[in-house]
N, C-alpha and C positions, 0 to 999 in steps of 0.2 A: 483672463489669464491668471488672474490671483487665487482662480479657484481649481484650475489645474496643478498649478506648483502645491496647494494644500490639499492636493489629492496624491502628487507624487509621494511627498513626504509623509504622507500616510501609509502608503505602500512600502514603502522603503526602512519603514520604521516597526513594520510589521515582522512578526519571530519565523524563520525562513527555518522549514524542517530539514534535520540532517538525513544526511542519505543513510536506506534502514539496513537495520544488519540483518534483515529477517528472523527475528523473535519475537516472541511473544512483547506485545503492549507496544511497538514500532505506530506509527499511523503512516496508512499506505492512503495516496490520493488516488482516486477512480473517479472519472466523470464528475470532475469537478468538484467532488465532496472528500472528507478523510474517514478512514475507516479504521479502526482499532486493527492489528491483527493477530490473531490464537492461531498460534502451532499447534499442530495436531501430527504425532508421529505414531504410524499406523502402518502396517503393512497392506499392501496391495495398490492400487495404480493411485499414483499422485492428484489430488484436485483441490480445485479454489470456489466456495461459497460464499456467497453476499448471505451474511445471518442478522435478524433482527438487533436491534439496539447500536448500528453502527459497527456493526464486528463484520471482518474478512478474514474466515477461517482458511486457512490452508494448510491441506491435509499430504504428506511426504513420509517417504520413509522410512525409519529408526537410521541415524544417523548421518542425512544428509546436511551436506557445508551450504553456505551460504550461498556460492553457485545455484547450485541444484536449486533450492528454494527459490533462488530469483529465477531461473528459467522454467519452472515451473508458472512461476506469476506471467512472466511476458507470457508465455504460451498463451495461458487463459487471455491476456489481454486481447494478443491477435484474434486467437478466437470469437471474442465478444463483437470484434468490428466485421467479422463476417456477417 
């Protein structure tokens, strides 16, 4: 029992990320890991890349709100679970 309570308060004690504004250096979790994420604003059809070194590129464009960027992301999310 002593070693669950010192596993809660492990947990509990741990830096809990803020919800991201979708910018550049944000860390977005996916499948259990964190990923850095680079804006990339770019004209033509919006999309999200897993890229080496821990980075989640997503690619949107020129002037998209925070909106857009997050529906962007879930899309790609559902996507992935198909």
């Amino acid at each position: 029992m002593a070693w669950i309570r010192r596993q809660q308060d492990r947990i509990a004690e741990q830096e809990r990320p803020s919800a991201p504004g979708f910018v550049t250096g944000d860390v977005i979790a996916y499948q259990g890991q964190r990923y850095r994420l680079q804006m990339v604003e770019r004209n033509g059809r919006p999309s999200v890349a897993l890229r080496d070194g821990g980075t989640l590129e997503l690619s949107v464009r020129p002037g998209s709100d925070r909106a857009m960027r997050e529906g962007v992301l879930q899309a790609w999310y559902r996507q992935q679970l198909k």
